[in-house]
C-alpha positions in Angstrom: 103.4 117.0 127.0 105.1 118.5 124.1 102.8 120.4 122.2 104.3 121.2 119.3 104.3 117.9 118.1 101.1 117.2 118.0 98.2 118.8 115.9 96.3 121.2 116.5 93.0 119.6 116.3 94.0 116.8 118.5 95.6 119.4 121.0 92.9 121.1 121.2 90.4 117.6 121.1 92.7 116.6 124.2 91.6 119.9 126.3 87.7 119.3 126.1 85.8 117.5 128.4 84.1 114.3 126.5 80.5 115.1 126.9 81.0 118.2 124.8 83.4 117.1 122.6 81.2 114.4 120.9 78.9 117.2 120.0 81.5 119.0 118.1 82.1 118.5 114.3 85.1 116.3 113.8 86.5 117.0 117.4 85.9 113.1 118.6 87.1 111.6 115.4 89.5 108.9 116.3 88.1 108.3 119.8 86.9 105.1 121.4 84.9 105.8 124.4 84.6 102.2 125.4 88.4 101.8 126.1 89.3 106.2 126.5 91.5 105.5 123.9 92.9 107.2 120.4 93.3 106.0 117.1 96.2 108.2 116.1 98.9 108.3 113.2 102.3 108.8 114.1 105.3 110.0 112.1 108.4 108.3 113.8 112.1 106.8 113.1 113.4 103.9 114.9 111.7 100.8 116.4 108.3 100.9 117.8 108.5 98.0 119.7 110.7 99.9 122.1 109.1 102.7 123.2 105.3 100.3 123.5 107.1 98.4 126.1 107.6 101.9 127.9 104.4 103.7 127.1 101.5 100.6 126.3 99.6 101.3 122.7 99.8 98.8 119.6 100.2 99.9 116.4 100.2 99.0 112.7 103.0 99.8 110.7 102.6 101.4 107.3 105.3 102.5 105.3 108.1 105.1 105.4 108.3 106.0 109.0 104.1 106.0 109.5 101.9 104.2 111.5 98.8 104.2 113.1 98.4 103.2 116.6 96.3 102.6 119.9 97.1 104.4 122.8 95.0 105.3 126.1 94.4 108.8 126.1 96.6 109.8 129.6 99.2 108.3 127.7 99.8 110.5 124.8 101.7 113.4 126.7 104.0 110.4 127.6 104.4 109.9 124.0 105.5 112.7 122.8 108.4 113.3 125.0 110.2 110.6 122.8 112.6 112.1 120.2 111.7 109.0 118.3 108.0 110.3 117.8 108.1 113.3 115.5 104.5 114.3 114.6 101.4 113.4 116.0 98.1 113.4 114.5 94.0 112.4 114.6 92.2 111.1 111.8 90.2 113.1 109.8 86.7 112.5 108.6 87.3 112.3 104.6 84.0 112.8 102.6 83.1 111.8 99.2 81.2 113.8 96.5 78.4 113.1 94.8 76.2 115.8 92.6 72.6 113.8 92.4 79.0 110.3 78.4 82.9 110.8 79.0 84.4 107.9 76.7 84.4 109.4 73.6 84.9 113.1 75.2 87.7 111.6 76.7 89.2 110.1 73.2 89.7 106.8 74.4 87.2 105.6 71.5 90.5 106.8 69.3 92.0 103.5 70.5 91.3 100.6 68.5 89.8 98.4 71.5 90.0 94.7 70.2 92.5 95.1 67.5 95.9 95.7 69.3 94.4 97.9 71.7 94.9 98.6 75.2 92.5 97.3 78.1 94.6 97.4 81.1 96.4 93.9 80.7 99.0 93.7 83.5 98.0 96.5 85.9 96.6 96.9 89.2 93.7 99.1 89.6 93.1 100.0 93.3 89.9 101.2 94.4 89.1 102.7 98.1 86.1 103.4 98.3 82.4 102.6 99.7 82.8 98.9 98.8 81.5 97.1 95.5 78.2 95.5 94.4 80.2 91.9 93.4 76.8 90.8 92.4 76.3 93.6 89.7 76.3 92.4 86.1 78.8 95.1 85.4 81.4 92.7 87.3 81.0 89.1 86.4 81.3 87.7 83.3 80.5 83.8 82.3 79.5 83.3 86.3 83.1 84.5 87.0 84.0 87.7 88.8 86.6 90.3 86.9 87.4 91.7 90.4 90.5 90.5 91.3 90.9 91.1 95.1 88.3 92.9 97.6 89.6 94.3 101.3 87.1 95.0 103.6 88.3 97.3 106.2 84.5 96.2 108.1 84.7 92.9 108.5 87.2 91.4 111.0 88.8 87.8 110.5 91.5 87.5 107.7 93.7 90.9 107.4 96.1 91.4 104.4 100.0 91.6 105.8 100.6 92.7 109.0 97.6 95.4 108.8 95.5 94.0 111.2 92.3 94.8 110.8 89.4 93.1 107.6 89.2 90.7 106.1 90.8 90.0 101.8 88.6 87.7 100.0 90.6 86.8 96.4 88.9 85.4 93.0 88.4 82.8 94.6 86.5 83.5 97.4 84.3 86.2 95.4 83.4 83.0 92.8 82.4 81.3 95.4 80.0 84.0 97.0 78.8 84.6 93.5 78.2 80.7 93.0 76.2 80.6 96.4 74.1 83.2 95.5 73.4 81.6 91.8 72.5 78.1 93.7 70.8 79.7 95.8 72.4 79.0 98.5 73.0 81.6 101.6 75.7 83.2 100.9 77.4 86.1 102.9 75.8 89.8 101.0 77.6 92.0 103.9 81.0 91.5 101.9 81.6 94.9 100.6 78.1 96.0 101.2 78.1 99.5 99.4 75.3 101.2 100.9 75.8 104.8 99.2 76.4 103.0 95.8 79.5 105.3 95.4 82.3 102.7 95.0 80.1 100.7 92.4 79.9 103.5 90.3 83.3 103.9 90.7 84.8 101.2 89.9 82.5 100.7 86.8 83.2 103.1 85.2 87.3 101.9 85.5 85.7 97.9 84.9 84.3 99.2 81.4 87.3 100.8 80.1 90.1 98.8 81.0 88.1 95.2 81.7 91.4 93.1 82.0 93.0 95.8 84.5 93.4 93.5 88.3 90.8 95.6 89.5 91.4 95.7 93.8 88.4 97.1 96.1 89.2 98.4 99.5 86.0 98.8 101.2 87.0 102.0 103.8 86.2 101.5 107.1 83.5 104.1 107.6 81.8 103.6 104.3 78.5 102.5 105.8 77.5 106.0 106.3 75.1 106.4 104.1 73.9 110.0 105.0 77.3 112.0 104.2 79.8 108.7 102.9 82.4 109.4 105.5 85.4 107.5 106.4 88.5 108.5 107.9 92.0 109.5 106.8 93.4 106.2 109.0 91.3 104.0 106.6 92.6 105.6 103.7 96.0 105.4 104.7 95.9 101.8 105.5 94.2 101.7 101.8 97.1 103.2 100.2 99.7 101.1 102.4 97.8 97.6 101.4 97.8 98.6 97.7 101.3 99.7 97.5 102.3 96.0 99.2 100.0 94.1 96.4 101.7 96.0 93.9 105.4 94.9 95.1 104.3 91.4 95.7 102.5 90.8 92.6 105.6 93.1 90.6 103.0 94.5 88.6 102.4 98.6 88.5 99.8 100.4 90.3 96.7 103.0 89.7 95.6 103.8 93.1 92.0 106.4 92.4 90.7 108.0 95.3 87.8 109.8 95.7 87.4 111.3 98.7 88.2 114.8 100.2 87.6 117.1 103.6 89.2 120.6 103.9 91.1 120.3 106.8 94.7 121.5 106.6 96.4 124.7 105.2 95.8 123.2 101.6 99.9 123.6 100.8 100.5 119.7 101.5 101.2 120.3 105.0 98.7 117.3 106.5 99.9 114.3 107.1 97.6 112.1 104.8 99.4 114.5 101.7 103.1 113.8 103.2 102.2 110.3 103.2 101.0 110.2 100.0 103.9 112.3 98.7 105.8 110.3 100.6 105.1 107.0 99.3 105.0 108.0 95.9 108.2 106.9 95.3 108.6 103.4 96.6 107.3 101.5 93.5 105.7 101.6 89.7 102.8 104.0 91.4 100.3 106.5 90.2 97.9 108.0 92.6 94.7 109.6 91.3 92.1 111.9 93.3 89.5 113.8 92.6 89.2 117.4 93.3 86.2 117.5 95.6 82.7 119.7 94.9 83.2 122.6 96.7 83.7 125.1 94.2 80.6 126.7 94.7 79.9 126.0 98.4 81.5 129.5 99.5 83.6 127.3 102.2 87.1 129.4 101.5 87.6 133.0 102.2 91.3 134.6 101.5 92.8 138.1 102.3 95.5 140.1 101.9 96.1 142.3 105.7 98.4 145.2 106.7 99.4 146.4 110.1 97.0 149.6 110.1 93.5 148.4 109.2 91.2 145.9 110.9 89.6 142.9 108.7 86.0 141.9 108.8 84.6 138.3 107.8 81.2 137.4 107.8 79.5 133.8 107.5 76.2 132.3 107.4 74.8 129.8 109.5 71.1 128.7 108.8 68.4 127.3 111.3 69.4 123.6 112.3 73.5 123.7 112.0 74.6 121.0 115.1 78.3 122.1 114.8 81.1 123.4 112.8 84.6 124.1 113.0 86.6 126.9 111.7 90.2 127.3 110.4 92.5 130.7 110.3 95.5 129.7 108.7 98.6 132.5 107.9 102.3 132.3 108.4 103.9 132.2 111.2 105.3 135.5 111.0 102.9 137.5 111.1 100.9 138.4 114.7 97.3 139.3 114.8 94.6 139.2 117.4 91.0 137.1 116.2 87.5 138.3 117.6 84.4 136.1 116.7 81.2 138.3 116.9 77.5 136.1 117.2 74.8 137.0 115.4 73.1 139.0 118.4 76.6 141.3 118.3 78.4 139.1 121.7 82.3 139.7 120.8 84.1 137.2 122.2 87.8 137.1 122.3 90.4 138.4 121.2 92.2 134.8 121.0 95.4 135.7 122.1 98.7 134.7 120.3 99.8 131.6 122.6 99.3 127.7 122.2 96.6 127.1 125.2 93.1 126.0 124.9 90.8 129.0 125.0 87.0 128.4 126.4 83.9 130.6 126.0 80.2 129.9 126.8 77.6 132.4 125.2 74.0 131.9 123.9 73.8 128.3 125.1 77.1 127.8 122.9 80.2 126.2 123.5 83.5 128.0 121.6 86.5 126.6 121.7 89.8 128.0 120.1 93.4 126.8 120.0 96.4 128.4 118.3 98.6 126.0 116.4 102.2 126.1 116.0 104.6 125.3 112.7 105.5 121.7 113.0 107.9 119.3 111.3 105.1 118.8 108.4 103.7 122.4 108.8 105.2 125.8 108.3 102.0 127.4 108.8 100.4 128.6 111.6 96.3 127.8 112.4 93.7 129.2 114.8 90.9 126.2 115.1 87.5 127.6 116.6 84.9 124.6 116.9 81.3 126.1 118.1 79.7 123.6 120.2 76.1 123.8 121.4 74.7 122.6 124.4 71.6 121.4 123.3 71.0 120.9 119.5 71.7 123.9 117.1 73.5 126.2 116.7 72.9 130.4 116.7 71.3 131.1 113.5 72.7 134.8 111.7 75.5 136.3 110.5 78.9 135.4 112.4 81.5 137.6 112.3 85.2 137.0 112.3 87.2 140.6 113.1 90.9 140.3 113.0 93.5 143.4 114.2 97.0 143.1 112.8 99.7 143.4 115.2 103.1 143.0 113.3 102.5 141.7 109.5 105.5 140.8 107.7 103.2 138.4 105.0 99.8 139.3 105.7 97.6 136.3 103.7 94.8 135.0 106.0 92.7 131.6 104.6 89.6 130.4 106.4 88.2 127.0 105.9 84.6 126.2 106.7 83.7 122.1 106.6 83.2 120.3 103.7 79.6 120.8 102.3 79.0 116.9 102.8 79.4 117.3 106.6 77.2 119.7 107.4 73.0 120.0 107.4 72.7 122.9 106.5 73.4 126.2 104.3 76.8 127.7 105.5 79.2 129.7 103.7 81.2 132.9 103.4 79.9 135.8 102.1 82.6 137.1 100.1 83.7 133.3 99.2 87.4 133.1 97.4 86.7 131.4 94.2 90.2 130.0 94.5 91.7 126.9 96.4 88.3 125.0 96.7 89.8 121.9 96.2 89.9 119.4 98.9 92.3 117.5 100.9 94.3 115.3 99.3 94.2 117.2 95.9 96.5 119.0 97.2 99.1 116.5 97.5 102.1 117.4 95.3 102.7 114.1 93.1 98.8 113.1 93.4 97.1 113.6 89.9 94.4 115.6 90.6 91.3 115.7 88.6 88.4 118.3 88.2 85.5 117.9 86.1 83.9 119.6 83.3 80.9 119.4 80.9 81.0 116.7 78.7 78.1 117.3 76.7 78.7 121.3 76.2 82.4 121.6 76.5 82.1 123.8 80.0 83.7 123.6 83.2 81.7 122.3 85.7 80.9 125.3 88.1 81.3 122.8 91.1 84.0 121.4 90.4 87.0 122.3 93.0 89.5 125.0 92.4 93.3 125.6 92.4 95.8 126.6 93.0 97.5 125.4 96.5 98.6 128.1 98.5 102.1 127.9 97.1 101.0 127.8 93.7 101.4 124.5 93.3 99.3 123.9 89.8 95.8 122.1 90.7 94.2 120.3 89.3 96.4 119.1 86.9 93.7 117.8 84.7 89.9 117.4 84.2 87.5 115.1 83.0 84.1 114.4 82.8 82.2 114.8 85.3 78.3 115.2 84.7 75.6 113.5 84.0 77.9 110.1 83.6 75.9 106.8 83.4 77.1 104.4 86.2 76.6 100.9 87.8 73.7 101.5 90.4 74.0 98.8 93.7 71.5 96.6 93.4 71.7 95.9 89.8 71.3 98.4 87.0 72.6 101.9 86.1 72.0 105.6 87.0 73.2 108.8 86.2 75.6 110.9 88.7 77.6 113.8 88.5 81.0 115.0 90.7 84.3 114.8 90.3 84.3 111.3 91.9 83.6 110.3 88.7 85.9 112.5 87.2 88.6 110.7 88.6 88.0 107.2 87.4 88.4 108.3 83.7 92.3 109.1 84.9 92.5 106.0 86.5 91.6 104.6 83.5 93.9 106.4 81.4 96.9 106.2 83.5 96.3 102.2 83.6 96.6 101.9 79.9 99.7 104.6 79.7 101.3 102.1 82.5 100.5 99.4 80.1 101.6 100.4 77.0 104.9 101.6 78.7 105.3 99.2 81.5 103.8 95.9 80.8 104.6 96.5 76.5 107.7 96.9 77.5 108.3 100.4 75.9 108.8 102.3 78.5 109.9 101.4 82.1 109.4 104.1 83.8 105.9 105.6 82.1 104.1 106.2 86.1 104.2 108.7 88.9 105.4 112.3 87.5 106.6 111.4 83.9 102.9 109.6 83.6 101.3 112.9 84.8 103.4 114.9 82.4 101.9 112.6 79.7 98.4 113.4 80.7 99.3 117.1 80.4 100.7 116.4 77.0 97.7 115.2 75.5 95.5 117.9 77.4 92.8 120.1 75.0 91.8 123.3 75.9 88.0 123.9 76.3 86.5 126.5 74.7 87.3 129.9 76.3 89.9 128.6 78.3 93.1 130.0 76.0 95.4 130.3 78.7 96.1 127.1 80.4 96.9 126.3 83.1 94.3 127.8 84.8 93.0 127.0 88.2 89.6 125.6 86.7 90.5 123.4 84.4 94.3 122.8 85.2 95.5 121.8 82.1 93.4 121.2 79.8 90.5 118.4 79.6 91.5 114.4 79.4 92.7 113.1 75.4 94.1 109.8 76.0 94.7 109.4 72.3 97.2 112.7 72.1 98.6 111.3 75.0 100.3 108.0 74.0 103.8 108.2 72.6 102.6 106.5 70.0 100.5 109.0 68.5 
């Protein structure tokens, strides 16, 4: 098997036995026990057909040399020692965040709605998300539903394209589900059942500013979780590849928003979901919004400089109750260190030598795992992943320890990643967090218009709002909006109030719709999307108080002014 093209997680996910694995935090993501197979994405060239007549796994193509296949689990070795395949990777479990008005703050009441204004006419809107309450008020006008297509990833029968998997229901289909349940009739209520509530909120707050925009629902697979709203980065990408098709066949341009996040990868666009996203960027009139993730106060990121004389000491906290965690060390390739993790009780275990084989431990009824990454294709950074496994529920309670001795340092920058807040039960953190690059996974995609949140009602940066910059200074987020206390559809009829930068992001969405509008659908400007659309966002920007200098990695920047942002003005 040839290990350097496959990622770390999964090289290391490979190496442990089954009945520990599914205990471990994200570890088994991508497994189906049933059938010892793998969901995986692959990064290839050539034809795929070929090498599944060799080595048996079906697939689903997306676009660009990506696809996401099926493959036994003895079989992936076989896999990789085709020059055809040249990355391999499992999916990752993508969270979104919630925090149990922006209209005006966001100056699209400078506008003139109604009277020559702008509403969205002749764009695609694309929401993935937890699904859509079709039934809500928020979404049906005269009997008649203003969503214009729904794909659930859940329900199996009638798959969009080639992609295999859902089912598309169009206007016409949602009218009639709608008409059912006004006749009272029975009717089907499990199409895009949004348990969490999140996409609703979502996608209202889009449906009230731009109400004529073709506003697309993909329901993710995985959305059902209630508990922590976790899907996977396969049911995104499928997301994204389904939009971007609808776009091209309908030849109308496309806001894609997407607000979901996890931490894993070296946050410098070297995971696959950011290549993709990078990667696809290009292929039509696109504009890709995400939100920044919550995690700006969750003391999840530490970051250090390191020399070759002195040792390094990093401490974390795990409260009573944790089942599992993970833990990335990620530093260039150049440099050569030995790691040490130190329990509460003062057990050292390690040090986890510089090589790329699967390290095991067993102390204090815990499993630790550890694998040491390599650059790859997509990658020029090297990781350590430790995942602490217990045998029976929890995990030690204390102060962990993380002691690292330099060895030959050419760069010296050490980041560790803890999980996403969502994903955990309990209090964990740092305790000397960075207060930089908190943002979350795919922020930190290059030509993805990233979104923080701030303050509406005081003119303040929210303090949990995610942080820039990427670790090559790559300016994020490139704008906020608001984010707090914002009054949303509720499922189940109604409204409520919510707060996280997953509602940050729909107020871009928004704004980037009627931007594609005025240039694209008007007719004044062609090519008003992707990078030249984000460079109008930033043109239109406002400082908030106390934030002179701009950019800045709170903010990005500035705050959202659609008005200042037209040409027109």
């Amino acid at each position: 098997m040839d290990k350097s093209k496959v990622d770390t997680e999964l090289n290391l996910s490979l190496d442990i036995p089954y009945p520990e694995r599914k205990k471990a935090l994200d570890l088994n993501e991508g497994f189906i026990p049933d059938y010892d197979e793998w969901e995986l994405v692959i990064k290839y060239y050539g034809e795929l057909s070929v090498i599944s007549r060799e080595v048996p796994f079906s697939y689903i193509e997306l676009l660009n040399g990506y696809a996401i296949i099926r493959i036994k689990q003895y079989d992936i070795g076989r896999l990789t020692n085709y020059p055809q395949i040249i990355f391999i990777d499992k999916p990752k479990a993508v969270y979104f965040e919630m925090l149990p008005d922006g209209y005006n703050a966001s100056c699209f009441n400078l506008l003139n709605y109604g009277n020559g204004g702008y509403d969205g006419e002749g764009v695609i809107v694309a929401v993935l998300d937890s699904g859509i309450d079709y039934m809500h008020p928020e979404f049906i006008e005269n009997n008649q539903s203003s969503i214009y297509e729904i794909w659930d990833q859940t329900i199996d029968g009638n798959p969009p394209y080639d992609l295999k998997i859902g089912s598309v229901y169009d206007r016409k289909d949602i009218n009639n589900l709608i008409s059912d349940r006004f006749e009272g009739n029975a009717y089907n209520e499990e199409v895009a059942y949004d348990i969490s509530g999140h996409g609703t909120a979502v996608a209202g707050i889009i449906k009230s500013i731009v109400p004529k925009a073709k506003l697309i629902i993909v329901k993710l697979l995985g959305g059902d979780d209630i508990n922590n709203g976790s899907s996977k980065t396969t049911a995104i990408m499928l997301g994204i590849t389904y939009a971007i098709k609808k776009s091209m066949e309908e030849g109308l341009p496309l806001v894609l928003n997407l607000s979901y996040g996890n931490n894993y990868g070296d946050h410098d666009s070297g995971s696959i979901l950011e290549n993709y996203i990078d990667s696809v960027s290009d292929l039509s009139k696109i504009s890709i919004i995400t939100g920044m993730g919550n995690e700006g106060t969750t003391a999840r990121h530490a970051s250090f400089n390191i020399n070759d004389k002195s040792w390094y000491r990093e401490e974390f906290y795990v409260s009573s109750f944790e089942q599992g965690i993970n833990i990335q060390i990620w530093r260039r390739f150049v440099d050569t260190i030995d790691i040490f993790l130190v329990t509460p009780d003062g057990k050292e275990i390690g040090p986890f030598n510089d090589y790329q084989d699967t390290m095991k431990f067993f102390v204090n009824g815990m499993y630790i795992y550890v694998l040491n990454g390599y650059p790859t294709s997509l990658n020029r950074n090297r990781e350590t992943y430790i995942s602490i496994i217990p045998t029976e529920r929890y995990l030690q309670e204390g102060i962990w320890k993380i002691k690292i001795n330099p060895k030959k340092i050419v760069d010296g920058r050490v980041n560790m990643w803890l999980p996403v807040a969502a994903s955990t039960s309990s209090e964990l953190g740092f305790l000397r967090p960075a207060e930089f690059t908190t943002m979350t996974i795919p922020a930190t995609s290059k030509k993805a218009i990233s979104v923080g949140a701030y303050n509406q009602n005081d003119l303040t940066y929210a303090a949990f709002s995610g942080r820039g910059y990427t670790l090559n200074d790559e300016i994020k987020p490139d704008i906020s909006a608001p984010g707090v206390n914002i009054g949303v559809a509720s499922q189940g009829g109604g409204y409520t109030v919510v707060s996280g930068t997953s509602f940050a992001a729909p107020f871009v969405s928004s704004a980037a719709a009627i931007l594609m509008e005025y240039g694209i659908t008007d007719g004044n400007d062609a090519f008003l999307y992707g990078e030249k659309l984000k460079e109008y966002l930033i043109k239109g920007a406002k400082k908030l108080p106390g934030s002179d200098v701009v950019p800045n990695e709170k903010i990005g920047w500035g705050v959202l002014c659609l008005a200042d942002s037209l040409p027109t003005r």
